[in-house]
NULUM-27298 format. One record per residue: x, y, z of N, C-alpha, C in turn. Coordinates in steps of 0.001 Angstrom, whole numbers, padded with zeros to 6 digits, always signed. Atoms other than C-alpha are relative to their C-alpha. Layout:
<pavos>
XYZXYZXYZ/...
</pavos>
This chain:
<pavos>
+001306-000632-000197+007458-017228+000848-000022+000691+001361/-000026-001168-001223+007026-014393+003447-000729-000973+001139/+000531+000187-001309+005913-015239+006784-000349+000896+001280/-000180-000857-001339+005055-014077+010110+000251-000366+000830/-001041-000375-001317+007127-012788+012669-000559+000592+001209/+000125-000638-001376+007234-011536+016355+000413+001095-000145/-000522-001299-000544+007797-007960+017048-000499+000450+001256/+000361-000356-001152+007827-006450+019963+000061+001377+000095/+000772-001697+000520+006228-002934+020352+001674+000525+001109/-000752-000934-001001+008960-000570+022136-000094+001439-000216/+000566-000955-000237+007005+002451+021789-001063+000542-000730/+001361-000428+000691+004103+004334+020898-000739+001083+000611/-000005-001365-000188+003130+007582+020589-001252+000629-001148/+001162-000399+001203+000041+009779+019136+000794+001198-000637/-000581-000930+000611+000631+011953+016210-000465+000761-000233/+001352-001062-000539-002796+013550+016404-000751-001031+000770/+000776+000866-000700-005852+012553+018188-000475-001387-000012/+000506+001629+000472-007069+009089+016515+001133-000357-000621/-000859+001004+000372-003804+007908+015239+001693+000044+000502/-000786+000105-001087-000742+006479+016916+000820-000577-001228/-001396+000169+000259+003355+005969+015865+000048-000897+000417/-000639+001574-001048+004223+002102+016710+001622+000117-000344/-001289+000887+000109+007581+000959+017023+000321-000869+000402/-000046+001383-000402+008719-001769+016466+001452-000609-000278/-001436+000933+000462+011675-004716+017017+000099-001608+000013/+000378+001349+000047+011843-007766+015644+000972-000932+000259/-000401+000572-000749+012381-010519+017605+000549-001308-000301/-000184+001133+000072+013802-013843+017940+001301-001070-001113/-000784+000528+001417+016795-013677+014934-000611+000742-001243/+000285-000528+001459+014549-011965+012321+000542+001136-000367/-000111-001560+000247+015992-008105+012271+000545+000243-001469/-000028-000113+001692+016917-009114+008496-000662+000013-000770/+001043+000043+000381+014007-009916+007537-000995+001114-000319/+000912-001139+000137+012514-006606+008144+000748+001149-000319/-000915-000824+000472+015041-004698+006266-000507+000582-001467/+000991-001033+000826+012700-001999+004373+000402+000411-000916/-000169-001041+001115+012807-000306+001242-000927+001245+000717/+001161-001113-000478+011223+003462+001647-001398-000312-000425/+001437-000016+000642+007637+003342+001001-000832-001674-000126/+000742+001451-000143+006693-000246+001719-000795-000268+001259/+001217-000270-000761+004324-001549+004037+000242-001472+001020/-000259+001805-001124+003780-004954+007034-001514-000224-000157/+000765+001293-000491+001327-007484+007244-000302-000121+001420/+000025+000394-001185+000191-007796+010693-001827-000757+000217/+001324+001293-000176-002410-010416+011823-000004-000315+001419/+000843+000468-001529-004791-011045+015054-001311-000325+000662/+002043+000417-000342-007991-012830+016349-000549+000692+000502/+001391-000634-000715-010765-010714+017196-001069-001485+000074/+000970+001026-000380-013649-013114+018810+000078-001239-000816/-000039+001360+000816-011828-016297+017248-000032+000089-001754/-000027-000198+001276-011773-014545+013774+001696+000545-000385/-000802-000344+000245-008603-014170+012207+000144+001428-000636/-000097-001016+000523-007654-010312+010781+001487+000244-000278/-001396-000288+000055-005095-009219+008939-000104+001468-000682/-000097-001636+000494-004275-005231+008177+001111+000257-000304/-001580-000506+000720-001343-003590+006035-000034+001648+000330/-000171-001557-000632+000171-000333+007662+001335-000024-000896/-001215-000173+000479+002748+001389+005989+001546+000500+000234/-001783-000701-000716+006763+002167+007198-000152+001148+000033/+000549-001039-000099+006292+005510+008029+001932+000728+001069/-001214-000364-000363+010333+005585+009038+000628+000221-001488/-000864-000020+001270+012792+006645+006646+001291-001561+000409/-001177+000927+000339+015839+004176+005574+000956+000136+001033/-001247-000115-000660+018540+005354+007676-000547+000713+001394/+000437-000083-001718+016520+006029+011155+000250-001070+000593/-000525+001015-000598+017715+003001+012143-001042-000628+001254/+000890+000578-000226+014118+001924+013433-000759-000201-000915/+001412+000154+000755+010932+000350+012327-000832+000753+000291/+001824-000763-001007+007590+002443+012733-000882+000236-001142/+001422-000473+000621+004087+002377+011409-000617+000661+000506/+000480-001366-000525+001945+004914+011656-001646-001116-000457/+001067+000736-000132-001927+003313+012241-001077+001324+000350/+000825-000380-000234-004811+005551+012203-001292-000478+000121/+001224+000456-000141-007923+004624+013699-001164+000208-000890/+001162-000558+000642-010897+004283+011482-001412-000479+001009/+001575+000291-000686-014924+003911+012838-000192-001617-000591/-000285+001240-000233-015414+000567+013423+000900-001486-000809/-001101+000525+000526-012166-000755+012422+000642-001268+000894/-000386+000677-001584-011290-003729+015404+001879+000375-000119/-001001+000042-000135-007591-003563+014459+000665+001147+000252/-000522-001387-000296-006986-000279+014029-000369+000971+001668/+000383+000123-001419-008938+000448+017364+000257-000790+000924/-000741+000666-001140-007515-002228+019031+002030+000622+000438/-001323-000803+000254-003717-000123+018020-000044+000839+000891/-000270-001698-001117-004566+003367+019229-000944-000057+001396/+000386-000448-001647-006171+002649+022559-000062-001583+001333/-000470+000789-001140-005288-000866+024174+001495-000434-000578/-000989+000683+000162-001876-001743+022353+001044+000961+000901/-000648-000496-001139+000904-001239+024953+001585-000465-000353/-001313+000717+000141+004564-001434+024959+000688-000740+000631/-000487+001181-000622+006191-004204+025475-000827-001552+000020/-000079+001124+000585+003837-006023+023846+000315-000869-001347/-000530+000781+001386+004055-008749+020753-001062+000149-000613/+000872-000261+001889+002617-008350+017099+000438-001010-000830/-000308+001073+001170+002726-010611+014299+000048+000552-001364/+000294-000942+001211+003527-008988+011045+001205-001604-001043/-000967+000270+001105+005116-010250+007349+001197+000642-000067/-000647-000740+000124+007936-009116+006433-000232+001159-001345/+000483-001204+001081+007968-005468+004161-000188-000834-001513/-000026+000164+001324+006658-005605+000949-001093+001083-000843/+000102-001742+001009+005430-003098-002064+000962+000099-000911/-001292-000921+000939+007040-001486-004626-000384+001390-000484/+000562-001521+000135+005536+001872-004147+001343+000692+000296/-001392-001091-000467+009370+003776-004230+000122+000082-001403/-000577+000207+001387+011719+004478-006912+001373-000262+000517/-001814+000288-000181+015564+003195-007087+000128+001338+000364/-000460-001449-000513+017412+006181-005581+001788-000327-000419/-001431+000174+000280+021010+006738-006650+000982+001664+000564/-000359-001603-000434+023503+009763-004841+000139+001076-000853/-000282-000779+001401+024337+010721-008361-000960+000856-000562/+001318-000436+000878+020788+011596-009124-000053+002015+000292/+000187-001110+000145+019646+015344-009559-001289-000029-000232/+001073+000327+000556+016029+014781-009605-000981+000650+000683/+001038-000815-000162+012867+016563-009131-001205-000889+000499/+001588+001196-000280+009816+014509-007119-000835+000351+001072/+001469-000560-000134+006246+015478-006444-000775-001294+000848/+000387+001007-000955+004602+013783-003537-001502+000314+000199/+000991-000931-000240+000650+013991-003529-000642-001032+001263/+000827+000373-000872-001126+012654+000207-001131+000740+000480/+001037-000114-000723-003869+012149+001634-000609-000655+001388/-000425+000795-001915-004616+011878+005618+001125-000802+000157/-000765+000705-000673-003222+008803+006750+000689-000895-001161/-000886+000443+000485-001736+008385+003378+001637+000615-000368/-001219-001258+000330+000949+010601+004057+001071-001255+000795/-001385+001259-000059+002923+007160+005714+000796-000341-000558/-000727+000543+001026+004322+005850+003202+000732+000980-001018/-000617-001177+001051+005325+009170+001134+001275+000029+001142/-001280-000946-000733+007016+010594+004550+001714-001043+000032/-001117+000606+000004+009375+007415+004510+000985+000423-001520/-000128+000375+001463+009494+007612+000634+001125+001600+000363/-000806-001212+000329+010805+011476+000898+001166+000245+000977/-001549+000052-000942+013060+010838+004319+001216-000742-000895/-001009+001086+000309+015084+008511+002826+000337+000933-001660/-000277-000271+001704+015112+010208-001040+000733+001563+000436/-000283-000622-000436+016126+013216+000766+001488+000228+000380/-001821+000054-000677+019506+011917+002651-000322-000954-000988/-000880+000634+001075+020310+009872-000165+000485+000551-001242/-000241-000756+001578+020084+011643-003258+000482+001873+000503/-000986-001405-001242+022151+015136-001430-000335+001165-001607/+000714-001419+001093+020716+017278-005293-001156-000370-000588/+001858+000534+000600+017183+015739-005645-000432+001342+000913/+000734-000864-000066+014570+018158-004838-001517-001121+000461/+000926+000440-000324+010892+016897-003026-001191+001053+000141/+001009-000980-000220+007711+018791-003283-001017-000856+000607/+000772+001540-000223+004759+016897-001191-001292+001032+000072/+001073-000282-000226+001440+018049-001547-001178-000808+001142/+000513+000184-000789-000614+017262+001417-001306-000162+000689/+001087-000527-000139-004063+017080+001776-001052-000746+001344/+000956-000018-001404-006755+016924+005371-001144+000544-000180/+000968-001267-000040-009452+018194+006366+000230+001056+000634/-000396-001163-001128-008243+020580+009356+001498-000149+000314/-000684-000581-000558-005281+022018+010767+000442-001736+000686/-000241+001043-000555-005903+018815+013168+000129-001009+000060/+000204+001503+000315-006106+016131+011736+001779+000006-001225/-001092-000088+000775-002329+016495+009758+000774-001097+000366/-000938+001161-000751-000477+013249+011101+001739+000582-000979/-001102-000269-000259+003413+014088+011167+000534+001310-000185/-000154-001452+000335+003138+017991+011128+001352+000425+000483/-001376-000641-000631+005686+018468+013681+001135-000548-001505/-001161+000777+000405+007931+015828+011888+000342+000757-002282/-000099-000584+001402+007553+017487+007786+000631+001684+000480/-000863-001567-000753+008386+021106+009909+001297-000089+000285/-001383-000022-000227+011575+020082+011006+000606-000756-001500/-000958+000308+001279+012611+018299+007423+000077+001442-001144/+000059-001287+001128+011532+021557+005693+001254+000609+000726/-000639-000713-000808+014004+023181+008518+001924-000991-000843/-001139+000836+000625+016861+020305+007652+000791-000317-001633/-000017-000227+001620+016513+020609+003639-000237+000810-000297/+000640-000877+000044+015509+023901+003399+000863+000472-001339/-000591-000212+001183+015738+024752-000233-000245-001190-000979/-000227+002267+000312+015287+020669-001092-001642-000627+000333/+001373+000649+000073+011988+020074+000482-000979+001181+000282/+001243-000565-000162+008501+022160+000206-001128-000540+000367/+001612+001031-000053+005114+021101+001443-000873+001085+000062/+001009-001025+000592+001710+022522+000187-001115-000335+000828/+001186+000411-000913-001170+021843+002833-001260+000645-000332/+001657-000454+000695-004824+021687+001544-000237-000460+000707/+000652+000243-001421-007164+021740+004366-001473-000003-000796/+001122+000133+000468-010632+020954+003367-001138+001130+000662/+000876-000667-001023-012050+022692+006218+000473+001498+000154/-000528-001573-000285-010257+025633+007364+000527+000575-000952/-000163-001122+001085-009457+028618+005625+001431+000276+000298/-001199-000389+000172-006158+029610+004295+000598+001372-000671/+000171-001690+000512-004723+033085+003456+000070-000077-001800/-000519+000362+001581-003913+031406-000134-001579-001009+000225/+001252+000422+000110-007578+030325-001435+000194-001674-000923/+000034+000822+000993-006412+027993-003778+000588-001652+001021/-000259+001016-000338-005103+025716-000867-000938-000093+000774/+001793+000374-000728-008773+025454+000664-000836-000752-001016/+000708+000273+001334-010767+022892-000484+000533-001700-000289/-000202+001799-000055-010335+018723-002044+001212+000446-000531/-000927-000039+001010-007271+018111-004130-000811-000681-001191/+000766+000704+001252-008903+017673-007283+000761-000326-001599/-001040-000334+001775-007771+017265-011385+000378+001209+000164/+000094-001747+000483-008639+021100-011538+000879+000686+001081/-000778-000283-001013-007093+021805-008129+001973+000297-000439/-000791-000092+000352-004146+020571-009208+000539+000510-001709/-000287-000809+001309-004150+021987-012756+000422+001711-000032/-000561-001442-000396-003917+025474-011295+001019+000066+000745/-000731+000326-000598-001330+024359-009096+001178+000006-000960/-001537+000653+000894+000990+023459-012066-000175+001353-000742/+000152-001522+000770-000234+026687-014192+000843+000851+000832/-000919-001117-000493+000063+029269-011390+001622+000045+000373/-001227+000099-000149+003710+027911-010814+000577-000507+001605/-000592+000914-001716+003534+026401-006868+000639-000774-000394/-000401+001167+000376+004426+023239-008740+000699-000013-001280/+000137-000345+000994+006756+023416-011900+000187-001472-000384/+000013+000891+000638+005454+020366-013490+000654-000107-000954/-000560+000903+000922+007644+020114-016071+001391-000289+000017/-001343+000648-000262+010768+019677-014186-000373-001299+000966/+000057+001275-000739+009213+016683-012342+000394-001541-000603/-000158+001404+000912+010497+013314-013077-000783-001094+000828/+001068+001187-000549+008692+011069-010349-001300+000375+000478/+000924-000877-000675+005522+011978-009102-000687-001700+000981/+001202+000931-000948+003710+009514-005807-001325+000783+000547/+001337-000353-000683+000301+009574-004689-000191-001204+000754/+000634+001343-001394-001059+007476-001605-000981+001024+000601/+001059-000563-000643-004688+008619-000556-001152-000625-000830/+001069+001061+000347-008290+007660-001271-000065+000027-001558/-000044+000077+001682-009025+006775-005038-000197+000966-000707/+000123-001146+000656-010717+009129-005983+000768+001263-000137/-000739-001114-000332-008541+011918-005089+001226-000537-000570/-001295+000079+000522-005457+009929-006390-000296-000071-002231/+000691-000366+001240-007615+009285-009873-000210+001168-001116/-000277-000915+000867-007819+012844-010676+001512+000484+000112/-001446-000630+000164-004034+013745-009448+000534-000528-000621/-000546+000742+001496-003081+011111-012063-000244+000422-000832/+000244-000706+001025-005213+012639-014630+000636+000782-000210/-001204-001308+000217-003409+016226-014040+000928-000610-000478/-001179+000340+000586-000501+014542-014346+000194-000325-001311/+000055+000358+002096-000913+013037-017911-000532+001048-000738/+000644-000646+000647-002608+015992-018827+001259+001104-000105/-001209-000660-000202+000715+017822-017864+001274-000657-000375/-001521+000738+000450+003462+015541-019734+000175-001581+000716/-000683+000661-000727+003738+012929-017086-000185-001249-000681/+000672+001205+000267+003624+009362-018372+000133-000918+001779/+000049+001441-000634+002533+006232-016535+001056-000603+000859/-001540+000499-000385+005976+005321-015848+000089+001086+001363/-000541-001365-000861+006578+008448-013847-001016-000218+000933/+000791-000089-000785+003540+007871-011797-000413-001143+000819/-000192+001572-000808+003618+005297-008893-001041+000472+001470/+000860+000033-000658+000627+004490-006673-000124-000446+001200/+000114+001213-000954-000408+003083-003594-001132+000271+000784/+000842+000357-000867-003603+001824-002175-000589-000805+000994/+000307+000787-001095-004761+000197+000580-001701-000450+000262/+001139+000065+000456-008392+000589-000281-000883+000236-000847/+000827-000608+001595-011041+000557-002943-001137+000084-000041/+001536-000451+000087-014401+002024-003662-000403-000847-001088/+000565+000768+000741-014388-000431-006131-000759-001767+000723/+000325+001362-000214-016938-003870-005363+000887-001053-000450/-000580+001368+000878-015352-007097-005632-000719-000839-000569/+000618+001087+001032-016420-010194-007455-001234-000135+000678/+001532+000295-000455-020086-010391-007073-000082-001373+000356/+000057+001734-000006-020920-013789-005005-000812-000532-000714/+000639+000777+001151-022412-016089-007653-000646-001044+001296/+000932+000985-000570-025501-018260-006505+000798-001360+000246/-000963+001386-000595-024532-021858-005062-000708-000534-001303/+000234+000518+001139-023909-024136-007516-000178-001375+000735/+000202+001319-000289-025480-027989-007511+001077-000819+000471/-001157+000680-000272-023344-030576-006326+000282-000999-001755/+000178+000754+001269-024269-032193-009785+000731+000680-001282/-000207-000635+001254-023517-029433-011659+002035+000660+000214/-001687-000286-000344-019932-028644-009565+000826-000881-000529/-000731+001323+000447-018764-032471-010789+000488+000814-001457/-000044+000107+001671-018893-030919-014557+001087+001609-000368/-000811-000645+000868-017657-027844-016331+000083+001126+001081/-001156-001105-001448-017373-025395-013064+000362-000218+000736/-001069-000040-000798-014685-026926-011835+001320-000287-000812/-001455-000031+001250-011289-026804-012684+000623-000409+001034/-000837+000596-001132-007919-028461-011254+001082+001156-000043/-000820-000506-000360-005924-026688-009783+001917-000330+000541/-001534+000392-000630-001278-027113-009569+000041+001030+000669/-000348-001585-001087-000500-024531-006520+001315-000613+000605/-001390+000011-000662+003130-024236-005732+000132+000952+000820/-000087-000006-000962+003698-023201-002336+001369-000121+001208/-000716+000559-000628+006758-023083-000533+001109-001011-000190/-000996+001389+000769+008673-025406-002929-001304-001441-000303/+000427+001004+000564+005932-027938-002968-001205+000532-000602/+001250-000135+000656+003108-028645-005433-001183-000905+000225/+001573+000953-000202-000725-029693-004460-000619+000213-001222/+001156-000261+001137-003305-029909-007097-001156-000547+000804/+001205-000333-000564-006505-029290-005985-001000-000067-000858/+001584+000047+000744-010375-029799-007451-000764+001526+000422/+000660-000826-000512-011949-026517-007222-000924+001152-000645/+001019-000925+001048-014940-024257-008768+000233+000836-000360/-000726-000917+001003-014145-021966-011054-000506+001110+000427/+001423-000816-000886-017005-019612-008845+001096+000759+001195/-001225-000475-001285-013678-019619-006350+001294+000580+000032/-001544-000719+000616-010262-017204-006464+000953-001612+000346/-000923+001187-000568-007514-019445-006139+000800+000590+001352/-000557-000337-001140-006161-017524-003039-001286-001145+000949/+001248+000567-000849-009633-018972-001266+000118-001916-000203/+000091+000594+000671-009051-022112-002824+000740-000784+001087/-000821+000068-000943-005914-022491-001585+000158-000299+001391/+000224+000459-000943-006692-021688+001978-001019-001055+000714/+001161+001206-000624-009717-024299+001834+000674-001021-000391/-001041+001239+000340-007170-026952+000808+000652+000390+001534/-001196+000374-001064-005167-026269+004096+001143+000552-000231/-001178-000186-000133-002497-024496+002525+000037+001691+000617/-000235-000940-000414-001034-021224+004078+000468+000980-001158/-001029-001294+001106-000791-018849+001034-000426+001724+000746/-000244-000876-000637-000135-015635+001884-001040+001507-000257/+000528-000490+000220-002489-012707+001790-000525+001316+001204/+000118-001168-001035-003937-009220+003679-001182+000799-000359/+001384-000853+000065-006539-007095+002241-000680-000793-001163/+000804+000293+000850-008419-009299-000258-000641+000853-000935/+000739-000549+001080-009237-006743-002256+000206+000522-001431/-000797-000375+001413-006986-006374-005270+000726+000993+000017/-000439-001670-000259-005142-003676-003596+001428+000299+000945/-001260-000183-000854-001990-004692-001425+001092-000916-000903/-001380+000548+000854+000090-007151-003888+000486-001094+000852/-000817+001374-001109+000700-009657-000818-000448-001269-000265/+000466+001463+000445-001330-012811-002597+000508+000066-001156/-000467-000394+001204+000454-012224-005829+000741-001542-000109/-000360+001444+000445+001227-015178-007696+000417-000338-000913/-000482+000234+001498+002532-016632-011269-001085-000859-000717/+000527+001159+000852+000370-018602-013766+000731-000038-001201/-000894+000548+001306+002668-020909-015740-000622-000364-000952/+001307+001029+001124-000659-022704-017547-001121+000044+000537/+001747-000257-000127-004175-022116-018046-000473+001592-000552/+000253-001278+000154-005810-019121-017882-001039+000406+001410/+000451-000393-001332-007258-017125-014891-000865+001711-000807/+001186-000878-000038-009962-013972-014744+000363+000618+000944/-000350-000981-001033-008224-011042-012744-001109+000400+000345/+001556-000490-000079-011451-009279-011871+000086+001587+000644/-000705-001339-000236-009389-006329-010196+000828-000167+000234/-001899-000024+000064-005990-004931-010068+000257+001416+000357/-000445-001519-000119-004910-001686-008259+001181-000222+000649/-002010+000114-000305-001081-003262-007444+000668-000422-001149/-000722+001074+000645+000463-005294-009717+000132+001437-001455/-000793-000508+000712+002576-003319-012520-000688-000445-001740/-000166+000209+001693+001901-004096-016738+000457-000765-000201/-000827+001605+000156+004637-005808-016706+000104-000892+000540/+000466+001408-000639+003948-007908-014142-001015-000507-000973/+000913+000632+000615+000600-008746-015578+000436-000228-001254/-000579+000627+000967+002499-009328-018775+001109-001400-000164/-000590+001531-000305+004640-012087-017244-000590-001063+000865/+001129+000895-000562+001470-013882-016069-000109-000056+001834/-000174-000353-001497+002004-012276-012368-001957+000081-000340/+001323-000250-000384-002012-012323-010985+000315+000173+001630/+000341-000090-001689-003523-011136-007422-000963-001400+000274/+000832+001021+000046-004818-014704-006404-001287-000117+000714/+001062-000453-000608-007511-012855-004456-000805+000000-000861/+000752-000406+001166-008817-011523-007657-000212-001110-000885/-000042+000650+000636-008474-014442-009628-000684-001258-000415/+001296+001652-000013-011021-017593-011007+000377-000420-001244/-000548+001172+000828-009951-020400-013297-001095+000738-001416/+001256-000017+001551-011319-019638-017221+000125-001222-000370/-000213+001121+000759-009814-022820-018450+000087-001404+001759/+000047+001230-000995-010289-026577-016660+001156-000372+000623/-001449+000123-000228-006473-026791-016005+000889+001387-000063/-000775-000553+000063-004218-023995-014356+001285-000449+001080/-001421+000330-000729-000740-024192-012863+000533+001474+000655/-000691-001169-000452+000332-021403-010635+001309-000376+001296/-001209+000592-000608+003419-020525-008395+000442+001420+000696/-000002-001245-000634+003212-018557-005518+001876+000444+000358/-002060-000452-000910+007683-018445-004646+000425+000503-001406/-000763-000469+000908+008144-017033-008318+000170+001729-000183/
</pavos>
């Protein structure tokens, strides 16, 4: 089961105005541990006023840079992310998980492959690793990345996509939709929308039907309709690999407190939680995820954005039955081999068995 580690910052740098480049090296024996796939993401955790926080940034290095670095943009009243871009200093220590995700695709040198990259702001992290690395590995793949901001200024790694267009030239394109400012091409002014991108694949910027992978990382909505296009243009499901970090969707509505009379009886259920190699069983209301559950038992299961949306509380149920309630990580087939987010998750039946090391 993942844990956290020491890193120690050894530099940091802005890439526009509100968001800053960390780098990082990890300390103490772990530098295996943090041995990345493209397009995955860290865990990092720290007390604000005695409250614990934990935030997921995404690798924002390619494979063969032979560093770590996240890229952290400040949001309005964010403590972590504001505690990043204007008191974190180098040379000091962080606490992160080690990578995890499966927002990439296998890459092979052999390949010849065609792949469509669609961001948004500060979800262009996780693509730029995704396309460094798919780039020098696959030497006759092809990368198109659609890009989308509001201004000119706000573009986080402009310089750094200018010089790969310069290094692949012929291999990689990028399409920049600015929300705000005006462009001599009308059609890249403006959101990225379904329709946006439906003229995009028509007029021929994009020839959707030599694409075989297509990523999106940006806010929902905006990745919602560039999925639609896509299926509306050949692509299946398969071909289309996501990644969010946040959701406009509510979570589990809190349910009124229940009696202490009425907790003894049919809303509660027992809980087996494997952990690390060992198993507790626990008494606990069916009202409660079993990630929460968990940490009110004392145990350390592992977790980051609670919201059905990073894949880092992900768990197995061998027996019972459980009540996902949302799911914007976890795969089909996961959820077909009884993989759940144990954030999302509340007992249906009086007896389940789960198993967070499977």
């Amino acid at each position: 089961m993942a844990r956290f580690h020491d890193l120690e910052v050894t530099d940091i740098r802005k890439t526009i105005r509100d968001a800053v480049v960390v780098t990082l090296k990890p300390a103490n024996g772990s530098a295996a541990a943090f041995d990345f796939t493209q397009g995955q993401y860290l865990t990092f955790r720290r007390e604000f006023d005695g409250e614990e926080l934990r935030r997921s940034y995404s690798i924002c290095a390619g494979r063969d840079d032979g560093i770590l670095q996240v890229g952290i943009k400040r949001v309005d009243g964010g403590a972590f992310s504001t505690w990043a871009n204007e008191q974190l200093n180098v040379g000091d220590t962080v606490q992160a998980m080690p990578p995890m995700g499966s927002f990439f695709a296998d890459l092979d040198p052999a390949n010849e492959k065609q792949y469509l990259g669609f961001a948004g702001g500060s979800g262009i992290t996780p693509v730029l690793s995704i396309l460094k690395t798919t780039l020098a590995r696959e030497p006759n793949s092809t990368f198109t990345l659609v890009y989308a901001n509001k201004g000119v200024n706000t573009i986080m790694f402009r310089e750094e996509l200018e010089d790969l267009k310069n290094i692949y030239m012929g291999r990689f394109n990028v399409i920049h939709v600015l929300e705000t400012d005006a462009q001599e091409i009308d059609l890249f002014t403006g959101l990225v929308t379904e329709d946006k991108c439906g003229q995009l694949f028509r007029t021929g910027w994009i020839d959707i039907d030599t694409v075989d992978t297509a990523f999106i990382c940006g806010p929902e909505p905006m990745m919602l309709g560039i999925a639609a296009a896509l299926r509306a243009h050949g692509l299946t499901d398969a071909q289309i690999k996501f990644e969010l970090f946040a959701s406009s969707q509510p979570g589990r509505a809190r349910k009124k407190a229940i009696s202490k009379d009425a907790a003894s009886g049919a809303n509660q259920a027992t809980a087996a939680i494997t952990l690390d190699g060992a198993t507790q069983t626990i008494r606990m209301p069916k009202d409660e995820s079993l990630l929460d559950a968990a940490l009110s038992n004392n145990m350390d299961a592992p977790y980051a954005c609670k919201a059905g949306v990073c894949s880092t509380c992900r768990c197995r149920v061998l027996e019972g039955e459980v009540d996902m309630v949302a799911n914007h990580a976890l795969e089909d087939y996961e959820v077909e081999k009884g993989y759940v987010l144990s954030c999302q998750s509340y007992p249906v039946t009086d007896n389940v068995v789960v198993d967070y090391d499977q």
